[in-house]
N, C-alpha and C positions, 0 to 999 in steps of 0.2 A: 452688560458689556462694560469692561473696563475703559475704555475712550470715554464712554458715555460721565461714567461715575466721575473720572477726574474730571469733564466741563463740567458737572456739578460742582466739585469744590475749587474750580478755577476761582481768584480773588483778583478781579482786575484786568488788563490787556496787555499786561506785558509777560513774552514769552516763560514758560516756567521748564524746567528743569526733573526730568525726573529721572531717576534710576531704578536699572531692573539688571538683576545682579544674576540671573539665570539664564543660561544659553541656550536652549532648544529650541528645535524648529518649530515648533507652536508655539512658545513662550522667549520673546527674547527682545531686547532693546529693540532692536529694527524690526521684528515683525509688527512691533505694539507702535514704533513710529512709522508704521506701512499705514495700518490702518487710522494713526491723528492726521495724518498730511490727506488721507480720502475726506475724513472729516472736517478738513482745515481747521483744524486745531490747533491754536500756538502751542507746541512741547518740542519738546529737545530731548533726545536720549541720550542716557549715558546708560555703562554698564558694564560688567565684571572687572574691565581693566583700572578700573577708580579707583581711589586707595580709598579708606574708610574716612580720613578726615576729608578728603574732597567730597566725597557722600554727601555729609552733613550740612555744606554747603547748598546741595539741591533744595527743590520745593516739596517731591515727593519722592519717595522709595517705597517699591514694590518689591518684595520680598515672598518666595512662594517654600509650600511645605515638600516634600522629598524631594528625588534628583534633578539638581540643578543643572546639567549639563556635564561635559569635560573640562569648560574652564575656571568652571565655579564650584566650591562645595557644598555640601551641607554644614560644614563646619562654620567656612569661611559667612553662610548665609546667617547664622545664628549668633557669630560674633558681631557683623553689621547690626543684627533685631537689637544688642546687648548696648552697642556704641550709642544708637540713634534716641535709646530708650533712656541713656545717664546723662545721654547731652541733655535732655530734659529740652530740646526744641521741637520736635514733633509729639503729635497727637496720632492715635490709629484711629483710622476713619473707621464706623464700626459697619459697613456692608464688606464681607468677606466674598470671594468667587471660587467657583469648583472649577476645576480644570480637567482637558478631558487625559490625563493621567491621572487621573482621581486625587491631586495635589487638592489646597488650598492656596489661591495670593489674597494678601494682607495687605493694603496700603495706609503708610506713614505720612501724613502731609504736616509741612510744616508750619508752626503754630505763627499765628498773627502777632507781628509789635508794634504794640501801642505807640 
């Protein structure tokens, strides 16, 4: 369960920040913040409408493999994976999830400063 994975790599108690750049009714910012607020989870969504340096800003970014939705691409999902990967500030967490569109999501969480 993806709620579950990120209280795992939660770092602390103050609210974090994540992005999910895909739209669908099974996969999407507010459905994934439907199920942390059942969990009381501190997270905050963002998603598709962020610009890619506001992204980078976040704690974590989830990013999934085929279609995104209408308002998001696959292009635009792949340039985000390209951005977040040269900022050299995240790490990908290495438990991957199958989705039931037979997608893969991938989460990025951002790396700790010393």
């Amino acid at each position: 369960d993806i709620a579950e994975y990120l209280k795992e790599n939660l770092i602390g108690d103050i609210p974090k920040r994540v992005h999910v750049g895909a739209n669908l009714y099974a996969f999407s910012p507010i459905t994934l913040s439907y199920v942390c607020v059942q969990k009381r989870l501190k997270l905050e969504f963002g998603g598709y409408l962020t610009t890619t340096c506001d992204v980078l800003g976040f704690d974590f970014v989830i990013v999934k493999s085929g279609e995104q939705g209408i308002f998001y691409s696959s292009a635009q999902s792949q340039e985000l994976i390209e951005a977040i990967t040269k900022s050299n500030a995240f790490i990908k967490l290495p438990k991957e999830f199958s989705l039931p569109d037979n997608s893969v999501a991938k989460i990025y969480r951002k790396k700790l400063v010393n």
